[in-house]
C-alpha positions in Angstrom: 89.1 101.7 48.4 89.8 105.1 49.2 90.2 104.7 52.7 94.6 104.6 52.9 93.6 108.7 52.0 93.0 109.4 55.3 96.8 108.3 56.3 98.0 110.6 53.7 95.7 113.3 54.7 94.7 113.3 50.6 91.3 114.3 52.0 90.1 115.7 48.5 90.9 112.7 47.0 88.8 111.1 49.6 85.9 112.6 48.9 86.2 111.8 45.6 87.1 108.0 45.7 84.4 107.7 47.9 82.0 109.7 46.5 82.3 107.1 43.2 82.3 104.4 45.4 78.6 105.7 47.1 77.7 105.8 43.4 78.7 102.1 43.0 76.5 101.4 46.1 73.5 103.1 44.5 73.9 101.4 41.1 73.8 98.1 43.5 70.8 99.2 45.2 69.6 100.5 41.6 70.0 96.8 40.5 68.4 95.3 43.3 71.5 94.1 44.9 72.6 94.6 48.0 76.0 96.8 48.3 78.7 95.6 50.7 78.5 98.7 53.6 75.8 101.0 51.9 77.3 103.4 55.1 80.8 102.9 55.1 81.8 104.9 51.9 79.5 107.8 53.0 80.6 107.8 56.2 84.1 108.1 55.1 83.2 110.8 52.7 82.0 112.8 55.2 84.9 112.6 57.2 87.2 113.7 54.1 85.2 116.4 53.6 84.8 117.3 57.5 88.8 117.5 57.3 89.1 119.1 53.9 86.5 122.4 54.7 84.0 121.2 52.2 80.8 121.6 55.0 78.3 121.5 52.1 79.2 118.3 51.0 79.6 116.7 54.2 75.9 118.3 55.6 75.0 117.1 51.7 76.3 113.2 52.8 75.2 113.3 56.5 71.6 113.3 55.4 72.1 110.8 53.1 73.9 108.5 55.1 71.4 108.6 57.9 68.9 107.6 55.2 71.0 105.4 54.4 70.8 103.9 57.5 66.9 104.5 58.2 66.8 102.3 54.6 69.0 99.4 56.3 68.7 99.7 59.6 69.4 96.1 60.4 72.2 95.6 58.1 76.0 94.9 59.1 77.8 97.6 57.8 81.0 99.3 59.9 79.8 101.8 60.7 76.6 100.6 61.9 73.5 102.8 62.7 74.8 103.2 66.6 78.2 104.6 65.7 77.7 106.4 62.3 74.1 108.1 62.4 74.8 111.1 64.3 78.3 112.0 62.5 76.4 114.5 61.1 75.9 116.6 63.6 80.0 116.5 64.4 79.6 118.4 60.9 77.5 120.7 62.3 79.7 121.6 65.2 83.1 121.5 62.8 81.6 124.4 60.9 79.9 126.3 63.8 75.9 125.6 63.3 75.1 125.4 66.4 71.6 126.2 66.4 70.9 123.4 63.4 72.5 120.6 66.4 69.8 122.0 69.0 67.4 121.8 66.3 68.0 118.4 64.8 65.8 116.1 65.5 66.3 113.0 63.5 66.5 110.2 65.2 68.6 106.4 65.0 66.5 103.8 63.7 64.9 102.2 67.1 65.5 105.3 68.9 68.5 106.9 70.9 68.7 105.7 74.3 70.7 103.9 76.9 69.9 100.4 75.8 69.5 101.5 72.3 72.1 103.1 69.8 74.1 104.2 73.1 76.9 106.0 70.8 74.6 107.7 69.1 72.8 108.7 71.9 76.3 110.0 73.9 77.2 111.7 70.4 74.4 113.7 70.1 74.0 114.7 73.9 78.2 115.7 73.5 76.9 117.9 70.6 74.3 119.6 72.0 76.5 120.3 74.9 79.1 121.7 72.9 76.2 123.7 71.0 75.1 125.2 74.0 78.9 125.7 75.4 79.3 127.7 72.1 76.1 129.8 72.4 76.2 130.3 75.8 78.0 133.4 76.2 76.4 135.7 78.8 73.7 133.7 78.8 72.9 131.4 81.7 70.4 129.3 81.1 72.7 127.8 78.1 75.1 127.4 80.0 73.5 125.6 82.3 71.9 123.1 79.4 75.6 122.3 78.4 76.3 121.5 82.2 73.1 118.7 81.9 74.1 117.3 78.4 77.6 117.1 79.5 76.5 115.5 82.3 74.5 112.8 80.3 77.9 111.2 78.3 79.3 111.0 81.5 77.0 109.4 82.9 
């Protein structure tokens, strides 16, 4: 495991660990076998490279760990679907795309809602807040759309 990097902020080497351990996961899959967290490596890769400045890699990992989790939806993994399928779009907003966030539309597996993925719901309504906070500007009307997806994770 390659997760004891991230206490020694050794990010780079955490993006390689788990980048060969996302490759184990595949040659599972590959084999038809079933890899222990087909999400956890990735998501942990992504936040090595969130940390470390590498944006291409993470946005390169975000997509495949949502399909990832489109493939598995059902399966235990830590993170599961809920918690880990919008960390891509905290990628996004680490590296200033604002306008990809507002224009994401990929959704969690079942759907983002109250009852359903709630974190990932309150994650991507926080980053399309902070989206909007960052383009707003002069500009009213974005301001006011952060002011109403702000006001959705507090709710």
């Amino acid at each position: 495991q390659y997760h004891p990097c991230l206490l020694c902020h050794r990010r780079k080497q955490g993006v390689l660990g788990n980048a060969l351990a996302h490759e184990a996961d595949d040659l599972y899959s590959a084999n038809a076998m079933m890899p222990y967290g087909p999400g956890h490596n990735t998501y942990f890769l992504i936040y090595c490279a969130n940390m470390d400045g590498q944006s291409g890699v993470a946005k390169t990992y975000g997509e495949i760990l949502r399909s990832i989790y489109d493939e598995y939806p059902d399966k235990e993994d830590s993170p599961g679907v809920n918690e880990g399928f919008n960390l891509p779009l905290t990628t996004l907003i680490r590296f200033g795309e604002y306008e990809a966030v507002l224009n994401d539309t990929w959704q969690a597996p079942g759907g983002e809602t109250e009852a359903q993925n709630s974190y990932a719901d309150l994650l991507r309504h926080w980053a399309r807040g902070m989206a909007f906070i960052n383009l707003a500007g002069e500009d009213a009307e974005n301001a006011a759309a952060a002011a109403t997806e702000l006001d959705a994770v507090r709710s």
